[in-house]
C-alpha positions in Angstrom: 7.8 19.3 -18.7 4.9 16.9 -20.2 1.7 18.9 -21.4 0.1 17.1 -18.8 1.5 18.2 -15.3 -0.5 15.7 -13.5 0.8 12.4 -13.1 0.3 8.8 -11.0 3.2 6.5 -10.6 2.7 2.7 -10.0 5.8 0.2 -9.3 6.0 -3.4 -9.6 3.0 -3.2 -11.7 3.3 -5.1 -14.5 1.5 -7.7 -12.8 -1.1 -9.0 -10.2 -2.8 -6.2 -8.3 0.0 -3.5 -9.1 -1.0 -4.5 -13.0 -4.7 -3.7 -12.1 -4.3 -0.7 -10.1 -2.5 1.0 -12.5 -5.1 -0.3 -15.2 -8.0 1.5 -12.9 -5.6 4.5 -13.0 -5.4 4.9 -16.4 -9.4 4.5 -16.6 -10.2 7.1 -14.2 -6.6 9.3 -13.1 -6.9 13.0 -14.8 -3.6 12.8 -16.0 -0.5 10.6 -17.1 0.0 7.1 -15.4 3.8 5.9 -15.3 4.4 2.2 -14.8 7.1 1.0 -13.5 9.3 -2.7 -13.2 12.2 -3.9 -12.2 12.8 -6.1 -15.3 12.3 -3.9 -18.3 11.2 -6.3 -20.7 8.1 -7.4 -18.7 7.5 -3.6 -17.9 7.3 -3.1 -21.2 4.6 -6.2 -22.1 2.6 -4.9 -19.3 2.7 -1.3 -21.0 2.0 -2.8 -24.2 -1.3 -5.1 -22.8 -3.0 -2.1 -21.5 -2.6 0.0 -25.1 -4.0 -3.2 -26.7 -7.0 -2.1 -24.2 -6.7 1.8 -25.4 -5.0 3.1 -22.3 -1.5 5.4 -22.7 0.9 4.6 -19.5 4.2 5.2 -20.0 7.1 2.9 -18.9 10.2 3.6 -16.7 12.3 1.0 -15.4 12.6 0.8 -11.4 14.8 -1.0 -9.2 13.6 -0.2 -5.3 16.8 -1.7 -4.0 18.9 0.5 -6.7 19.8 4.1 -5.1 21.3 4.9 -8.5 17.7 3.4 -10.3 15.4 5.3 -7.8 17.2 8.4 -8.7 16.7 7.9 -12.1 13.0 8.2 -11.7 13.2 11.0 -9.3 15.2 12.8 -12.2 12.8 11.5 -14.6 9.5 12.7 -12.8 11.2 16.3 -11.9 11.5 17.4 -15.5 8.4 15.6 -17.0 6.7 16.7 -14.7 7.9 18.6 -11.1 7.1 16.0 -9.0 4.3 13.6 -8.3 0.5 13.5 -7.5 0.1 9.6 -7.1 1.9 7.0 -5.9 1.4 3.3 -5.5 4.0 0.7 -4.2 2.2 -2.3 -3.8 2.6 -1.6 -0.1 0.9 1.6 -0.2 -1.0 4.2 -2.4 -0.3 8.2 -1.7 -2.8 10.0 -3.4 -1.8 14.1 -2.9 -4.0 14.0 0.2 -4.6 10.5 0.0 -2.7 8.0 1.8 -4.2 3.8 1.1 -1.5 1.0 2.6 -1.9 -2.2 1.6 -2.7 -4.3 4.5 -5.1 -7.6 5.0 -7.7 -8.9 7.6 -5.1 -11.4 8.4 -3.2 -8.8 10.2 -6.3 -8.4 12.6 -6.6 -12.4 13.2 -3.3 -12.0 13.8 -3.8 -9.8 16.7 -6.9 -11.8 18.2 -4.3 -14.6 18.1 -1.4 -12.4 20.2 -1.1 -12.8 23.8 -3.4 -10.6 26.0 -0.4 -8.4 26.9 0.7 -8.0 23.5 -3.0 -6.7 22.3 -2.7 -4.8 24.9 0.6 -3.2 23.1 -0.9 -3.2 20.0 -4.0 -1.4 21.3 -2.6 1.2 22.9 -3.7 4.7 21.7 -0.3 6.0 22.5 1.7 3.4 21.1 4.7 5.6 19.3 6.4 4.4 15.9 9.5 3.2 17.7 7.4 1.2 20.2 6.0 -0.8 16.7 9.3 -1.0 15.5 10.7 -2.5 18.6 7.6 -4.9 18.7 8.2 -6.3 15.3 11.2 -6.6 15.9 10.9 -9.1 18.8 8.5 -11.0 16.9 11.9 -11.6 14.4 13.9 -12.5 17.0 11.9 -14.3 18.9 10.6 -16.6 15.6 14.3 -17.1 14.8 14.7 -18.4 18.2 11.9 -20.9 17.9 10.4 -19.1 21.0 7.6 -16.5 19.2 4.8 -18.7 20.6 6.0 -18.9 24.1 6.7 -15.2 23.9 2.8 -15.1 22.7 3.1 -14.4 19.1 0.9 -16.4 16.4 2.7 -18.8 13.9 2.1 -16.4 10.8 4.6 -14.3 9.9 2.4 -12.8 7.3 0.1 -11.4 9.8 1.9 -10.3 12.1 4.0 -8.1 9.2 0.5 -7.1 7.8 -0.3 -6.5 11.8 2.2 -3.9 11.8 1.2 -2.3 8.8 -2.3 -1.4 10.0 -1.0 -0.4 13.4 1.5 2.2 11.6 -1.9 3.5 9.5 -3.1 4.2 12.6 0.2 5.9 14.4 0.7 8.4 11.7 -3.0 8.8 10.8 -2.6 10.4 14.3 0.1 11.9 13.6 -1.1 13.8 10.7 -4.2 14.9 13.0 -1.3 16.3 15.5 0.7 18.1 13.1 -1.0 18.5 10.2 -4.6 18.5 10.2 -5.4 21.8 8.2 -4.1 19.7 5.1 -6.9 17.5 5.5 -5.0 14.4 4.8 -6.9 10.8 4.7 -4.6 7.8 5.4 -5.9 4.4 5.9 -4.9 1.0 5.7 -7.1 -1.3 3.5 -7.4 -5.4 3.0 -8.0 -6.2 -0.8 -9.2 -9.4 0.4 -7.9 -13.1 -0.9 -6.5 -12.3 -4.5 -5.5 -14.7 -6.9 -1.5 -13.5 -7.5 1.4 -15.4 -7.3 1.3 -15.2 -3.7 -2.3 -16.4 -2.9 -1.9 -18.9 -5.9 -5.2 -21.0 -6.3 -6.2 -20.1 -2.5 -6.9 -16.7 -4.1 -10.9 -16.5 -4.4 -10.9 -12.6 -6.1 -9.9 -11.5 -9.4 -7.0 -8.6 -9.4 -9.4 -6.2 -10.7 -11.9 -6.8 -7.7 -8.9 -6.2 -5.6 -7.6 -3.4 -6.8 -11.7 -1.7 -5.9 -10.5 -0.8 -2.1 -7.4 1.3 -2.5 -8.1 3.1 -5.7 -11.7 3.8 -4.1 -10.0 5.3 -1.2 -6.8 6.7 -2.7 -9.4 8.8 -5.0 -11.8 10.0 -2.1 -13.2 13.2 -3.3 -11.3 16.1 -1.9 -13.8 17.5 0.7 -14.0 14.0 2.6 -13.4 14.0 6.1 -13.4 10.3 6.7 -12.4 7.4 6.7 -8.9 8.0 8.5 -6.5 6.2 10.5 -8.8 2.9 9.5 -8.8 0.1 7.9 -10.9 -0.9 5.5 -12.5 -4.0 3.9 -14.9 -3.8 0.2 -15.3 0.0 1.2 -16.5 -0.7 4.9 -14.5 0.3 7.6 -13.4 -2.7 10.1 -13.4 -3.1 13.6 -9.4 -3.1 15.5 
């Protein structure tokens, strides 16, 4: 086992806002941060970039659609150090008792674009895991029947996917409230706002260290916070649903 039993892992981070989530990390995680790629020559770059700014990650190579590469790092992570106390997957951040997805505000114009009945769905307080998962899927099949506006949906896949990722915040925010609530557990969704990554491209108005702020603010909440939970969250303020 390391000397250092604590430790934060960070996939698909040798660039964008992986690249400067795991750079924040290494600034201000007690412990080691472990970087992780798919391609293990630009893993390695990135590794060497942030010692040429005095940080120490370490590198392990990670294919998320690899069984055999995922239990690699499991095996890794068990003897160096018995397990995990961060993670961040560029859809989401677990922090121990810290839980940040990676969502966006377009998810919410998304909604105020949906048919009244399908806010309606959305906004239900008892709306069950399986009842999202049927949703989004009838957004699929209903966009690759070229009938997803007649069936009330808005034209942006890309909301309506980041739509379902703050709706599921919310469902097993509740969840943890039901089942486990003396762990005081904090799980939100969060928008890093319009980032300039190879996604965004030139649209993107915000550097990836501005917004990478959000989720490691919240995925490092200081262990006696109550709140926020089951939100999401925009530069640190929580957003109406």
């Amino acid at each position: 086992m390391s000397s250092c039993s604590r430790v934060a892992l960070v996939t698909g981070a040798n660039k964008g806002i992986g690249f400067a989530i795991a750079r924040d990390l290494c600034r201000q995680f007690s412990g080691d941060v472990v970087l992780t790629a798919r391609d293990t020559a630009r893993g390695r770059a990135a590794v060497q970039q942030l010692q040429a700014e005095g940080l120490s990650p370490r590198f392990h190579q990670l294919d998320i659609d690899d069984l055999q590469s995922i239990r690699a790092l499991r095996d890794f992570l068990k003897k160096e150090y018995g397990g995990l106390n961060v993670l961040v997957n560029n859809a989401g951040i677990a922090f121990k008792r810290r839980v940040v997805n990676i969502s966006s505000l377009q998810g919410s114009k998304a909604l105020e674009n949906c048919s009244e009945d399908l806010q309606e769905k959305f906004r239900c307080e008892t709306l069950t895991e399986e009842d999202l998962v049927d949703l989004m899927k009838k957004f699929v099949e209903d966009t690759k029947n070229e009938v997803h506006e007649r069936e009330g949906w808005p034209n942006s896949a890309y909301g309506v996917s980041k739509l379902g990722v703050t709706a599921l915040s919310r469902i097993l925010a509740q969840r943890l409230d039901e089942k486990r609530k003396a762990d005081m557990i904090l799980l939100n969704a969060c928008c890093p706002g319009l980032v300039k990554t190879d996604m965004a491209g030139a649209h993107g108005s915000r550097t990836v260290e501005e917004g990478a702020e959000t989720p490691v603010y919240l995925a490092l909440l200081p262990p006696d916070a109550t709140e926020p939970h089951g939100q999401l969250v925009h530069d640190k303020v929580i957003q109406n649903w």
